[in-house]
C-alpha positions in Angstrom: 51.8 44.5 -49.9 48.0 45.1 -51.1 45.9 44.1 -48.9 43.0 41.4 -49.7 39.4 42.3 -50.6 37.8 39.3 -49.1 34.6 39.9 -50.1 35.8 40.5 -53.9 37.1 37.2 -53.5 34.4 35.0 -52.2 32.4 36.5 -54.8 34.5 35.3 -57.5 34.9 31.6 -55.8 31.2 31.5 -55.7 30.0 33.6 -59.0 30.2 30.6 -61.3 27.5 28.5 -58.8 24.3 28.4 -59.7 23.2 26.7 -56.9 23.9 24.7 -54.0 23.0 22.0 -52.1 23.5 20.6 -48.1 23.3 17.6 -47.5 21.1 15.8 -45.1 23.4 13.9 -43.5 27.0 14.9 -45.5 29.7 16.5 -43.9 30.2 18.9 -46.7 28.6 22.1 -48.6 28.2 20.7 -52.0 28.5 23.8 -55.1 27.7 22.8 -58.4 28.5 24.4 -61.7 28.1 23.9 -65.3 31.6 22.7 -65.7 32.6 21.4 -62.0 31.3 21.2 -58.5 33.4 22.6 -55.7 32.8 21.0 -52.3 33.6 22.7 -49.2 34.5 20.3 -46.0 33.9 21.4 -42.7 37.7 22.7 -41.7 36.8 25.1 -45.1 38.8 23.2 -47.3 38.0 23.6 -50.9 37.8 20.8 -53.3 36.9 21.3 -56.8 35.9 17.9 -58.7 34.0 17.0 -62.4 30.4 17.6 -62.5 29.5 14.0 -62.6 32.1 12.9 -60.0 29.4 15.5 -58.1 26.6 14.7 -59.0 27.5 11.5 -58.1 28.4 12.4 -54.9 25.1 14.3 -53.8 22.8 11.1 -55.5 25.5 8.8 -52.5 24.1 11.2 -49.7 20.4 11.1 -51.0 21.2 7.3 -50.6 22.3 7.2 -47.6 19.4 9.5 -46.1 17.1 7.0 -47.6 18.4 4.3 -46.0 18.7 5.7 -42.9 15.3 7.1 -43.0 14.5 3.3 -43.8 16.2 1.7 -40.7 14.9 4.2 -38.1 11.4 3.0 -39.7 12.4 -0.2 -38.8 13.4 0.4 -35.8 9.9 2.2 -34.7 8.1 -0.5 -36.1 10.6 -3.3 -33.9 9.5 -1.5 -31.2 5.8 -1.1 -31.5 5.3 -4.6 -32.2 7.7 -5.4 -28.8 5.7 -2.8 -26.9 2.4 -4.9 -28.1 3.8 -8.3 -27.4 4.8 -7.1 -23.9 1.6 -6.1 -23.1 -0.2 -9.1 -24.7 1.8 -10.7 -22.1 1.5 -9.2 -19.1 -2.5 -9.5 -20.1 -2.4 -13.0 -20.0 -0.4 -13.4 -16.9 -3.3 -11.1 -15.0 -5.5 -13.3 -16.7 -4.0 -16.7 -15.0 -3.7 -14.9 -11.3 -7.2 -14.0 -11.8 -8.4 -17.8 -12.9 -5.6 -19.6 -9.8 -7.4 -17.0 -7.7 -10.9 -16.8 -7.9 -12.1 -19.8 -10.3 -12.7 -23.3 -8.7 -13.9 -24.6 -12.2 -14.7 -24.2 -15.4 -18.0 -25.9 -17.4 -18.4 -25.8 -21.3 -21.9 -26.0 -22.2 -24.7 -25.3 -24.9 -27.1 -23.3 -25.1 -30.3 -23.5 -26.8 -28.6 -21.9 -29.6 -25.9 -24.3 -30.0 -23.4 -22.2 -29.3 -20.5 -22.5 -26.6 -20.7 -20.6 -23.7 -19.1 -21.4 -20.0 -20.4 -21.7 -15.9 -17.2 -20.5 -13.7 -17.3 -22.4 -10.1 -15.7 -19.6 -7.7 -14.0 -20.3 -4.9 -14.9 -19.8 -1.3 -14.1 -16.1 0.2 -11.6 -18.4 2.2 -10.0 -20.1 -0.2 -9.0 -17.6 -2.1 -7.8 -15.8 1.2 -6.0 -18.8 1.6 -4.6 -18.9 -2.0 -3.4 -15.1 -1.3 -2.0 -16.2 1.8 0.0 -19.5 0.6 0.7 -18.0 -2.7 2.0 -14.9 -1.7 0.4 -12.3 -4.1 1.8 -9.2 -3.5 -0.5 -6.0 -3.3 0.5 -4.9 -6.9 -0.9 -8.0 -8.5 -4.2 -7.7 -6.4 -4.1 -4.2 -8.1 -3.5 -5.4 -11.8 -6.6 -8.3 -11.1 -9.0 -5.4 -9.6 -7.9 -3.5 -12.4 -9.0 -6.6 -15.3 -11.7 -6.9 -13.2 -13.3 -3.0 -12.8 -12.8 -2.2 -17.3 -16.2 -1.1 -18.2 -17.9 -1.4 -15.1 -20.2 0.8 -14.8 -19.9 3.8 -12.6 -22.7 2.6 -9.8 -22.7 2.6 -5.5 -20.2 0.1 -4.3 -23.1 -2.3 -3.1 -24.5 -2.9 -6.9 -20.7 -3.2 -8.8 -20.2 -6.0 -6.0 -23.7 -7.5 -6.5 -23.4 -7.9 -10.3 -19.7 -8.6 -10.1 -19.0 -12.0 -8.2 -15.9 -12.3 -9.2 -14.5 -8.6 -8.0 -16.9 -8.7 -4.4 -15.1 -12.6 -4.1 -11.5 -10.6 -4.6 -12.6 -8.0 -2.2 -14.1 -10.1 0.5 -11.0 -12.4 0.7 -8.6 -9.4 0.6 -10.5 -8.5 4.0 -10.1 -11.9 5.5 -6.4 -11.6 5.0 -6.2 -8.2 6.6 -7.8 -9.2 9.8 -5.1 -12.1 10.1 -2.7 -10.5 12.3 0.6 -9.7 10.9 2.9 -12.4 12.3 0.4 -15.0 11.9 0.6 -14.0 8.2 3.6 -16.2 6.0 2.7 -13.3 3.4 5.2 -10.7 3.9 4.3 -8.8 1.4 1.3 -8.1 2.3 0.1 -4.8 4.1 -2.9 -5.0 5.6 -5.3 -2.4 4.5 -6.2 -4.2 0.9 -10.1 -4.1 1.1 -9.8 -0.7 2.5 -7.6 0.5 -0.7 -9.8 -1.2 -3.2 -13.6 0.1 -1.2 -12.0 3.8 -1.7 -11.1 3.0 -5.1 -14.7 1.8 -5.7 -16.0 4.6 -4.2 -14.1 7.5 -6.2 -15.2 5.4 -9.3 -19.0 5.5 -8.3 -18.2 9.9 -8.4 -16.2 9.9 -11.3 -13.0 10.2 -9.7 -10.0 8.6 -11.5 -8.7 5.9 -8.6 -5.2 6.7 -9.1 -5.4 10.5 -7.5 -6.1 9.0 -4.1 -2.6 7.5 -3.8 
């Protein structure tokens, strides 16, 4: 029996190729010839098929990458435009804790230049430890309403941030008159005591430059 030069003979399988092409996506090795186009399957099957049965073959995969390539698009975009809706939201539920919290009332008026503008009423330090109290705001969303409150403050001793901040020396203020109510006079469960503690050293590492979030 005479034994078989294998390399003699994928040499002659593959001498008439000019060229090849993978496909993206395809499960096959496409070879294409002048006269056909053999196409190799992955359990190295060999399939030999007219050139514009082929070529029409290899423009289906292009297709089908496109299209693919289309739909993830469209998927990244679906999920961008969820990620921004989700925090619009979140934004404007921070924003109503902050207004139930800490605004008694709110005045349109005019100004000499005729445009809008507003006067806030704050509550009293005790009614909004009341409100925290009754309401039972959990230390997260005091967190998420210092946070809203603290963006672009400037970086200044605790005493001046609280001066030219009402609303955020209210927030802190009431947070302490909650945390000197003892604990089972206190319907708020879920509170833990040591609030205006947490947000002064949060102040404080913002007056040095510290980012807030390494002290926990």
């Amino acid at each position: 029996m005479t034994p078989v030069c294998w390399p003699l003979l994928l040499s002659l399988l593959i001498l008439p190729c000019q060229s090849f092409v993978t496909p993206l996506f395809g499960a096959a090795k496409v070879y294409p010839s002048k006269s056909c186009v053999r196409v190799v399957s992955n359990n190295g099957n060999l399939t030999t098929v007219g050139k514009d049965t082929g070529v029409a073959a290899i423009d289906s995969y292009r297709t089908q990458a496109q299209k693919l390539r289309s739909e993830i698009k469209s998927l990244e975009s679906a999920l961008v435009e969820s990620k921004r809706q989700k925090h619009e939201m979140e934004q404007l539920k921070v924003e109503q804790w902050l207004e139930n919290l800490l605004v008694n009332q709110t005045y349109g008026i005019d100004d000499c230049d005729g445009e809008g503008a507003s006067v806030q009423i704050l509550n009293s330090v005790e009614r909004t430890a009341q409100i925290l109290r009754d309401k039972r705001y959990s230390p997260e969303q005091v967190d998420k309403i210092f946070r809203r409150l603290t963006r672009g403050v400037p970086r200044e001793r605790i005493e001046q941030s609280l001066a030219k901040t009402p609303l955020l020396a209210l927030l802190v203020q009431a947070c302490g008159e909650l945390d000197l109510l003892e604990r089972e006079d206190n319907p708020n469960r879920r509170w833990s005591g040591r609030i205006e503690r947490d947000l002064r050293r949060r102040l404080f590492a913002m007056e040095w430059g510290i980012d807030p979030d390494d002290l926990k």
